[in-house]
N, C-alpha and C positions, 0 to 999 in steps of 0.2 A: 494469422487468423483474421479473418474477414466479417464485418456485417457484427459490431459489439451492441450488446444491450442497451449500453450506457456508457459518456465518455464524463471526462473530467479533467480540472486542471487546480495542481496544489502545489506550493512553494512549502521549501525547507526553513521549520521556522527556530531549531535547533539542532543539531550536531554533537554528540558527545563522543568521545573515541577513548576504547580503552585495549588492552593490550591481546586480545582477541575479538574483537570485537568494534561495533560500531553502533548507536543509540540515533535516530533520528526522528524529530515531530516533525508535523508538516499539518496544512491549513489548509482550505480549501472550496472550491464548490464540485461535487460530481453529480450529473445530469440523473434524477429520479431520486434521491437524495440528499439534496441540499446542503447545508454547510459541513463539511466534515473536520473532523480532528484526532488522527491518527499519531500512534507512535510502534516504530518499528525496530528490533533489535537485530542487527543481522552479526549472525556467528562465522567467522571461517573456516573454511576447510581448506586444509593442504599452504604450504610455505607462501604461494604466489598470492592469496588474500583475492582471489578472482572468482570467488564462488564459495558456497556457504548454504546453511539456514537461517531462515527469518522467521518470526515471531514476534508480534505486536496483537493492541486492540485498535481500534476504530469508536469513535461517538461523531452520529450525525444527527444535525438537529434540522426536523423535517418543516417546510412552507409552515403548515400547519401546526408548529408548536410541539409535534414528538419527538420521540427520542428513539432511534438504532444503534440498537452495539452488537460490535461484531469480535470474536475473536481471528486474529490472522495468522497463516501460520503455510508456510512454503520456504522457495527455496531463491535463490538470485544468481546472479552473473557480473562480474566487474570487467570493462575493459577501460584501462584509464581511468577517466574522471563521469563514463557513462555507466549505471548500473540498470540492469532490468531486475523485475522481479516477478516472481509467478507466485501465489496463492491463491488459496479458498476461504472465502468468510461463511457463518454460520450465523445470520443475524439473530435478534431475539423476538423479528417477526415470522419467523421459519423459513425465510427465502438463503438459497445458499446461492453464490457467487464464483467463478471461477475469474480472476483478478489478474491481471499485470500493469503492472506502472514503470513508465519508463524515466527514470532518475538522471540529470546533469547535475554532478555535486556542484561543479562550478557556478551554473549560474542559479539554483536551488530551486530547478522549472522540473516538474513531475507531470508525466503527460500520464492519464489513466484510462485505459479502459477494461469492461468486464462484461460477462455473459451470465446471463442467469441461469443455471443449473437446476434447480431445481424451485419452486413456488410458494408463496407459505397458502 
């Protein structure tokens, strides 16, 4: 996908692992929203742990002193130690979002970008 709305870049500022399952925060700045501070839950599907559901929120705090929250909610891919992810946010300014972030657990660099879908 070509030509994003908006890009970004966040680091993995936590990690939790539990036996289906994986818990990650992360930090940030993403370009038209400002500082952000996400946490995302991704579920497995199927033995090999390479794809899943995700589920998280998002809080950005904007130049200007506001506040966006978003809830997150899609789906990912694992190969190795690199994950993508696909979702859609629903902010609480009415602007919706079509999302991917692209995840190196290893060195905990989250490359983001997103298309705005719909406007508030």
């Amino acid at each position: 996908m070509d030509n994003p709305d908006g890009t970004g870049a966040l680091t993995i500022s936590r990690i939790t692992i539990e036996s289906d399952s994986v818990s990650l925060d992360f930090e940030g700045t993403v370009e038209g929203y400002g500082i952000v501070f996400a946490t995302h839950t991704l579920s497995y599907i199927g033995e090999d742990r390479s794809r899943g559901r995700l589920q998280g929120e998002a809080r950005t705090f904007l130049e200007d002193g506001g506040l966006v929250s978003t809830p997150h909610m899609g789906t990912f891919t694992r190969d190795g130690p690199k994950v993508s992810s696909y979702f859609t946010d629903a902010t609480n300014h009415g602007v919706v979002n079509f999302v991917v972030w692209d995840i190196d657990i290893l060195t905990k660099a989250v490359s983001v970008r997103y298309w705005e879908v719909k406007s508030s």
